[in-house]
DSSP file (Angstrom, degrees, kcal/mol; ACC not computed):
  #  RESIDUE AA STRUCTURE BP1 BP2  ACC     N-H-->O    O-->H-N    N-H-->O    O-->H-N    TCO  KAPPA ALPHA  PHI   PSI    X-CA   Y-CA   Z-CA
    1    1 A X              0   0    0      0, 0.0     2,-0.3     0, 0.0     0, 0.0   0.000 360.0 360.0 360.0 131.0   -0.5  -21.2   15.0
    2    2 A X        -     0   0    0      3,-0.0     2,-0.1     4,-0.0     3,-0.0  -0.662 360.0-168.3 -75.7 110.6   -3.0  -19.4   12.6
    3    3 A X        -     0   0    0     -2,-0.3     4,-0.4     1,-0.1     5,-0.1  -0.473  40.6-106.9-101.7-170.3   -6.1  -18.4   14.5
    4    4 A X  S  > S+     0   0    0      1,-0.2     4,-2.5     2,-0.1     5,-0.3   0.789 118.9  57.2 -85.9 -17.6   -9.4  -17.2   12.9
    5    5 A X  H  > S+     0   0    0      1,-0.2     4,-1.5     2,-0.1    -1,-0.2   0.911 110.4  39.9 -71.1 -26.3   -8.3  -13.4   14.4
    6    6 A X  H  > S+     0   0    0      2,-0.2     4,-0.7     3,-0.1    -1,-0.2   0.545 114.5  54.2-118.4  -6.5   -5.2  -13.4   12.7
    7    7 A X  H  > S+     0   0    0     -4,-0.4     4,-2.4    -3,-0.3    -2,-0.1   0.926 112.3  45.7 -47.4 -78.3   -6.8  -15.0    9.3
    8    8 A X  H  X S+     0   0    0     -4,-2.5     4,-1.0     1,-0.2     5,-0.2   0.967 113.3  51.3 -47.5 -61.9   -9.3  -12.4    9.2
    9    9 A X  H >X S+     0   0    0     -4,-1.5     4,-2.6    -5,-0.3     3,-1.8   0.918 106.5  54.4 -37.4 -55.3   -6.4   -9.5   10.0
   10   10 A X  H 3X S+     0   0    0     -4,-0.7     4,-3.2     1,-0.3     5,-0.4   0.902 108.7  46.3 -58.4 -60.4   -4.2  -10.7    7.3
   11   11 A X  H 3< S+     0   0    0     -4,-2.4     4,-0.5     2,-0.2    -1,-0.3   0.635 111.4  54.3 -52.4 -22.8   -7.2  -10.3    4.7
   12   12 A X  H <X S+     0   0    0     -3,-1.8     4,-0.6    -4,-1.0    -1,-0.2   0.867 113.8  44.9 -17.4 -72.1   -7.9   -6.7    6.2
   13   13 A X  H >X S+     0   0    0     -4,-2.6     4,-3.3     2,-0.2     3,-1.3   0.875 104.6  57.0 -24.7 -69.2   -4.6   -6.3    5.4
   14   14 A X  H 3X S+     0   0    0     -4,-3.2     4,-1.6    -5,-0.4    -1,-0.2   0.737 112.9  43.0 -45.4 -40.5   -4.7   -7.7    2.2
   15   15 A X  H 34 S+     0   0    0     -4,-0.5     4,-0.5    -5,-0.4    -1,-0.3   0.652 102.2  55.2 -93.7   0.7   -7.4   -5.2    1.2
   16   16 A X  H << S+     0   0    0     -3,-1.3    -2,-0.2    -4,-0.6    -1,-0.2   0.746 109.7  52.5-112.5 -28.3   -6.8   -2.2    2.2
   17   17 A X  H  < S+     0   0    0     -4,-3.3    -2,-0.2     1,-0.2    -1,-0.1   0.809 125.3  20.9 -98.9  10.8   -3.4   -2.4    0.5
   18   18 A X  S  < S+     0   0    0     -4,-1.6     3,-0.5     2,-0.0     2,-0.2   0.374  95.1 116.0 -64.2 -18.6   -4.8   -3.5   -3.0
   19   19 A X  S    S+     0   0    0     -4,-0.5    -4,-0.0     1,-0.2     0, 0.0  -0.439  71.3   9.3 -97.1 137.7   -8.0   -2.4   -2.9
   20   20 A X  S >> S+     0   0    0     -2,-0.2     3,-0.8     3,-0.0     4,-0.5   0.086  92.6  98.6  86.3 -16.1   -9.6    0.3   -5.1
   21   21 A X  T 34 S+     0   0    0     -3,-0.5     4,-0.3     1,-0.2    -2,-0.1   0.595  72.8  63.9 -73.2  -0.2   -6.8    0.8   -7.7
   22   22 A X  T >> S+     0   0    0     -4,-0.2     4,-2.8     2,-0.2     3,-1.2   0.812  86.5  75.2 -59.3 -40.0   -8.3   -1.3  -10.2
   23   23 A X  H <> S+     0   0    0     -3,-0.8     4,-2.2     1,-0.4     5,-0.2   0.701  93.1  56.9 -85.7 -44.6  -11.2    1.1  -10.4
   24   24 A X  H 3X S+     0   0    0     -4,-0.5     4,-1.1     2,-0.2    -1,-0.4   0.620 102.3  45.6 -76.0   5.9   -9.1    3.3  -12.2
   25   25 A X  H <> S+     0   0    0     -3,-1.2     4,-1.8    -4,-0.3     5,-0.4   0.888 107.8  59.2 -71.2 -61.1   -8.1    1.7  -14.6
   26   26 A X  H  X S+     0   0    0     -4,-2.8     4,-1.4     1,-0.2     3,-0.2   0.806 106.7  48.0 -32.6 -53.4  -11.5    0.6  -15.1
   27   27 A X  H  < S+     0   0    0     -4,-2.2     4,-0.5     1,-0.2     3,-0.3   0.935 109.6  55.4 -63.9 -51.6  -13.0    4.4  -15.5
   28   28 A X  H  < S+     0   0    0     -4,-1.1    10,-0.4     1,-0.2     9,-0.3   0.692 105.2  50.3 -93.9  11.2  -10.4    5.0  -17.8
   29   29 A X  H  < S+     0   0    0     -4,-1.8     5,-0.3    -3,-0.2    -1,-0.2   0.700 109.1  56.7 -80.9 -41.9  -11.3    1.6  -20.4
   30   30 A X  S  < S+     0   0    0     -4,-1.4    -2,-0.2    -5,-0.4     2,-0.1   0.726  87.9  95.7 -98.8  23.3  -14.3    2.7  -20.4
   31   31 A X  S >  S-     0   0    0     -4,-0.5     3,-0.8     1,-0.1     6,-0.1  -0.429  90.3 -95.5 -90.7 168.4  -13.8    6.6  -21.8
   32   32 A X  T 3  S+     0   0    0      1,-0.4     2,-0.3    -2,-0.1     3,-0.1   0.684 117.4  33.4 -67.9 -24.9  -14.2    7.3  -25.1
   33   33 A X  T >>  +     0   0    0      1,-0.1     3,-1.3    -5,-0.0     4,-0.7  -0.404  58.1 164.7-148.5 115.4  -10.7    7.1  -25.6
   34   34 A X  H <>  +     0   0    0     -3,-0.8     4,-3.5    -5,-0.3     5,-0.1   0.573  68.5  74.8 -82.5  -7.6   -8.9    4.7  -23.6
   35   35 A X  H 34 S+     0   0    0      1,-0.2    -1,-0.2     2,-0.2     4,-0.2   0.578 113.2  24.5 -92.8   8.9   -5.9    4.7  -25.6
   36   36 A X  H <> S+     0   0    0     -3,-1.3     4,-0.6    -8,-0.1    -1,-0.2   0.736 117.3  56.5-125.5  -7.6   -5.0    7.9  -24.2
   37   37 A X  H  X S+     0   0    0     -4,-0.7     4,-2.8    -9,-0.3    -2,-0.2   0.780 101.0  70.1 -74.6 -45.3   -6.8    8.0  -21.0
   38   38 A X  H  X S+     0   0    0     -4,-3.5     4,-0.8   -10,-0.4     5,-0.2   0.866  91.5  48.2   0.9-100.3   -4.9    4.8  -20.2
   39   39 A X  H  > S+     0   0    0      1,-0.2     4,-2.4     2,-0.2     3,-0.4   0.758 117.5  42.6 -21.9 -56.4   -1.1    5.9  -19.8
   40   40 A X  H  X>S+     0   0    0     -4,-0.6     4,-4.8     1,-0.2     5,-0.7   0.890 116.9  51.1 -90.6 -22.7   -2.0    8.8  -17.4
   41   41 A X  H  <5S+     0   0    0     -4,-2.8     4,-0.3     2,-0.2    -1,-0.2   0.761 108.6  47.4 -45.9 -27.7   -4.6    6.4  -15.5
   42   42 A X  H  X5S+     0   0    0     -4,-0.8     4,-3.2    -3,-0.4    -2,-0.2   0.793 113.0  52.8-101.6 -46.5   -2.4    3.6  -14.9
   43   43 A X  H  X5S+     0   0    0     -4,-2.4     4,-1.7     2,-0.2     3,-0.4   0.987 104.5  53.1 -59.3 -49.5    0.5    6.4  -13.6
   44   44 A X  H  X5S+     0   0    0     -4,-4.8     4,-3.6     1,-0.2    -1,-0.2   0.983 110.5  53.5 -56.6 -36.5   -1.8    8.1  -11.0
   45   45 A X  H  ><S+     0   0    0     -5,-0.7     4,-1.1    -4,-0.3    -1,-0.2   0.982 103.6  49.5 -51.9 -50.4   -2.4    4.6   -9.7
   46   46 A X  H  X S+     0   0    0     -4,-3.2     4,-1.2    -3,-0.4     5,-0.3   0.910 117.2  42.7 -52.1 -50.4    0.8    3.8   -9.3
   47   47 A X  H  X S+     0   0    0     -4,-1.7     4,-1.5     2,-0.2    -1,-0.2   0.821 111.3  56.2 -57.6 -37.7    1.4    7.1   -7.4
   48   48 A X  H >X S+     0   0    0     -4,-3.6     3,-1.7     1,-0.2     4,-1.5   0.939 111.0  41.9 -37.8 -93.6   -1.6    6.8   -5.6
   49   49 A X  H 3X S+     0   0    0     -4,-1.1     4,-1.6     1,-0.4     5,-0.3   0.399 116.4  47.9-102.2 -15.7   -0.7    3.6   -4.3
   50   50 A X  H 3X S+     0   0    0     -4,-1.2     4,-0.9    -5,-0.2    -1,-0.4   0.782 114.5  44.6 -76.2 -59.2    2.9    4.4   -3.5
   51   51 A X  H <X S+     0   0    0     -3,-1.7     4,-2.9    -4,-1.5    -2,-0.2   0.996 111.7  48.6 -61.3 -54.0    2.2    7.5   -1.8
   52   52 A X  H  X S+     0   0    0     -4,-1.5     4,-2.1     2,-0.2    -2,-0.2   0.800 108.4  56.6 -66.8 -26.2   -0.8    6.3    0.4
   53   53 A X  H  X S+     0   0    0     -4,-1.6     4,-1.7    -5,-0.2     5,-0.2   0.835 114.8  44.4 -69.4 -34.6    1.7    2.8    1.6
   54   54 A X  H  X S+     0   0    0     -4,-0.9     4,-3.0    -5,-0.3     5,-0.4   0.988 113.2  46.7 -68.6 -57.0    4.3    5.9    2.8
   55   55 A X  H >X S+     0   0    0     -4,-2.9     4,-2.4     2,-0.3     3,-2.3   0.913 119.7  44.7 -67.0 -82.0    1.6    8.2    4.5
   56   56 A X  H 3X S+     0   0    0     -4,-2.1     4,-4.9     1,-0.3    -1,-0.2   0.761 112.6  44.8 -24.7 -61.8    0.3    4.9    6.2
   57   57 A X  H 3X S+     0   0    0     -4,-1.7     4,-0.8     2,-0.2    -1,-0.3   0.812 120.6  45.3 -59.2 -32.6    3.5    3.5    7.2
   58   58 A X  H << S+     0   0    0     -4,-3.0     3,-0.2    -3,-2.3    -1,-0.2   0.851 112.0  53.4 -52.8 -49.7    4.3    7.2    8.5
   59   59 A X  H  < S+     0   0    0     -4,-2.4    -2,-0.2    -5,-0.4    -3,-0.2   0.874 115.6  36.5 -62.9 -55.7    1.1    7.3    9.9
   60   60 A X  H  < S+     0   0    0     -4,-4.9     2,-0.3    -5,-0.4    -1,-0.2   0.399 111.7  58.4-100.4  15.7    1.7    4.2   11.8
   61   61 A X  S  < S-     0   0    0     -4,-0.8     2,-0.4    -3,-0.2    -1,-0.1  -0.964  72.4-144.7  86.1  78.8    5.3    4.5   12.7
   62   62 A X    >   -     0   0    0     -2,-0.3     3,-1.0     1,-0.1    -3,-0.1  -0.771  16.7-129.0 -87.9 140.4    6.5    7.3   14.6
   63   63 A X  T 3  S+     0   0    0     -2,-0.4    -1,-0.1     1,-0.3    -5,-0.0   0.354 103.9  58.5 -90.0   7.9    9.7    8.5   13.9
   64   64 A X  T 3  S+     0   0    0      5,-0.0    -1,-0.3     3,-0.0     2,-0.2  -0.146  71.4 145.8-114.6  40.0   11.0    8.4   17.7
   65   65 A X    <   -     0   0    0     -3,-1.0     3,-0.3     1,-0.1    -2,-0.0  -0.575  47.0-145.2 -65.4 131.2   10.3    4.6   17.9
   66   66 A X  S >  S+     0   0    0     -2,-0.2     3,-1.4     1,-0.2    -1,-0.1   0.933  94.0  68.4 -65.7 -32.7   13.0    3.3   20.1
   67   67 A X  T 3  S+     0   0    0      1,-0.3    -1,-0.2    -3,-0.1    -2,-0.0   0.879 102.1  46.8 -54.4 -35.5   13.2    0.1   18.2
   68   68 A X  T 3  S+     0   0    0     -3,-0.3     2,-0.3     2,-0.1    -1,-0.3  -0.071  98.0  82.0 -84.4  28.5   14.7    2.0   15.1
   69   69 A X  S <  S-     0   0    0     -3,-1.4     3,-0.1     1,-0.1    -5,-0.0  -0.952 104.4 -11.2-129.5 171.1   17.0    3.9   16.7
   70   70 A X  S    S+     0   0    0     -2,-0.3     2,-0.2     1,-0.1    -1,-0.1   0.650  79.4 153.7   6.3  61.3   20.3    2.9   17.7
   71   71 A X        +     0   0    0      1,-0.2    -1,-0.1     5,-0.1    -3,-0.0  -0.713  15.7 174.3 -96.8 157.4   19.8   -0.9   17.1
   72   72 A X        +     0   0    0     -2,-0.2    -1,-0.2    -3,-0.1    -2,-0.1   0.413  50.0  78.8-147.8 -30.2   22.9   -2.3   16.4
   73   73 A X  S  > S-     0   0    0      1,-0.1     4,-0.7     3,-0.0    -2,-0.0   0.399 100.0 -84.3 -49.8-159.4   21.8   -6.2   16.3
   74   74 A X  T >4 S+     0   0    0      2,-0.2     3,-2.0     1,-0.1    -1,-0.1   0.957 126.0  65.2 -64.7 -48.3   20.3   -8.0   14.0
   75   75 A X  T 34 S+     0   0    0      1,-0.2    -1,-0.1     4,-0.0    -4,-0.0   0.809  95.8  67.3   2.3 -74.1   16.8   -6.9   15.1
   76   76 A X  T 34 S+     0   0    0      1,-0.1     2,-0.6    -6,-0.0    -1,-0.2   0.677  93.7  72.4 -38.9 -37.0   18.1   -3.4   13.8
   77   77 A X  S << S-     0   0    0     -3,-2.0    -1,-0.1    -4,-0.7    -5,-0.0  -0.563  89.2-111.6 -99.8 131.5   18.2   -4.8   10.4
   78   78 A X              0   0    0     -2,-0.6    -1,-0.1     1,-0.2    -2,-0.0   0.010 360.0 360.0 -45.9 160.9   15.2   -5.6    7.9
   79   79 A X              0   0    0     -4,-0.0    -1,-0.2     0, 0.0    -2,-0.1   0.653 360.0 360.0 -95.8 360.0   14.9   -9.1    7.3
């Protein structure tokens, strides 16, 4: 059952892993010329957003979690 706490989390969620990469793109439309400011705008985002979902998930994840090691059920395996 969907309470309003677990509503709210999900939108938390939602935002923190979307949120602010638009913004370069956005700075780089509006320089004087976007059709080269573009290209390398749109890659650091992409890295950004790529890099900072790893460091989180690192972050929150410790690599001697018991649940990832030796699992050998189903559990073990992503769904």
């Amino acid at each position: 059952m969907m309470t309003w706490t677990r509503v709210c989390s999900m939108f938390v969620t939602a935002a923190f892993t979307s949120a602010g990469t638009e913004l370069v793109v956005l700075a780089a439309s509006k320089a004087p010329d976007p059709r080269a400011t573009m290209p390398p705008a749109v890659k650091r985002a992409v890295w950004c957003i790529i890099i900072i979902y790893n460091k989180s998930l690192t972050t929150l994840i410790g690599y001697d979690e018991p649940r990832l090691l030796g699992g050998s059920d189903a559990t073990a395996s992503p769904p």
